[in-house]
Structures are given as C-alpha cells and as structure tokens.
N, C-alpha and C positions, 0 to 999 in steps of 0.2 A: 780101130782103137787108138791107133798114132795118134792120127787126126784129132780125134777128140781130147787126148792128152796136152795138144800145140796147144787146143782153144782154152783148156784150162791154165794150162802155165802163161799163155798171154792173158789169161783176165786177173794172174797174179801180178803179172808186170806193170799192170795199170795201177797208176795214182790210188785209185778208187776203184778195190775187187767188185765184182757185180756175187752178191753169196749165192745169189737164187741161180744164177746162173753154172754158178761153178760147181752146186749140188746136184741142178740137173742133168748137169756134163759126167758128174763122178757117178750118177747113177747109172747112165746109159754104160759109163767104162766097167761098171761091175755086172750089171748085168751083160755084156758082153762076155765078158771074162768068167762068167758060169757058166757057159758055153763052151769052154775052153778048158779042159783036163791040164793043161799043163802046169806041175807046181811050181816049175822057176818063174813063169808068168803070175800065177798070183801072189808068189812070196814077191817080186820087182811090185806089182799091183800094190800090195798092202806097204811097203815101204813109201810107194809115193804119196801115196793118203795120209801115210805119218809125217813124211815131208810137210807136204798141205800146211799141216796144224804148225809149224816150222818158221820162227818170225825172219829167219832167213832165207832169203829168195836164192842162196847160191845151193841149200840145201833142197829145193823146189828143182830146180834146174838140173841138181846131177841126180837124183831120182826119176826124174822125166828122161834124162837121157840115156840112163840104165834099163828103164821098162820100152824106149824104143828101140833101142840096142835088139835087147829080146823081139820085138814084135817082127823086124826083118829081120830074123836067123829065123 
C-alpha cells in the first residue's frame, strides 16, 4: 500500500498529474485497504484522498506521510 501511495504523491509532484493514472493507483490502495480491518488505517486512507482533491501539494505530502507512518507500525 506504501508503495503505491509514493506512486501516487510522485504523479502529484509532476508538472502534469497523469488522472488515469492516479485513479487507478487510489483504486488498487482502497481496495487494499478493505482488506484491512484497521480503522486508524482507513480514517489515515480517507484523509489522504481528501488531500488528493488539495490544490496544495504540502497537504498531499503530510497525508501521504501520516498513512505511511501507520502502514509500518
């Protein structure tokens, strides 16, 4: 799920997001994460999604690093 969260926040840091990309990325991290009982992980999960929609990249960023925070504990 990490992993896939980097590839997300790096296709925000690009000039030019790729969408298709970054839908397909947030889909594979949610259906991961129904997988996963844990509710601190999907309340981190649902925060960064609202990041996402965020025209700031530093709010993308400390989202992404609060849900990997959680994924290694």
């Amino acid at each position: 799920i990490s992993q896939l969260c980097n590839e997300v926040a790096s296709q925000f840091l690009n000039s030019t997001p790729h969408i298709p990309t970054i839908i397909q990325l947030t889909h594979q991290i949610t259906t991961l994460l129904q997988h996963n009982p844990s509710p601190l992980l999907a309340q981190a999960s649902q925060l960064y999604f609202q990041a996402l929609l965020s025209p700031s990249q530093q709010d993308i960023i400390n989202a992404n690093t609060n849900l990997q925070q959680l994924l290694t504990n």
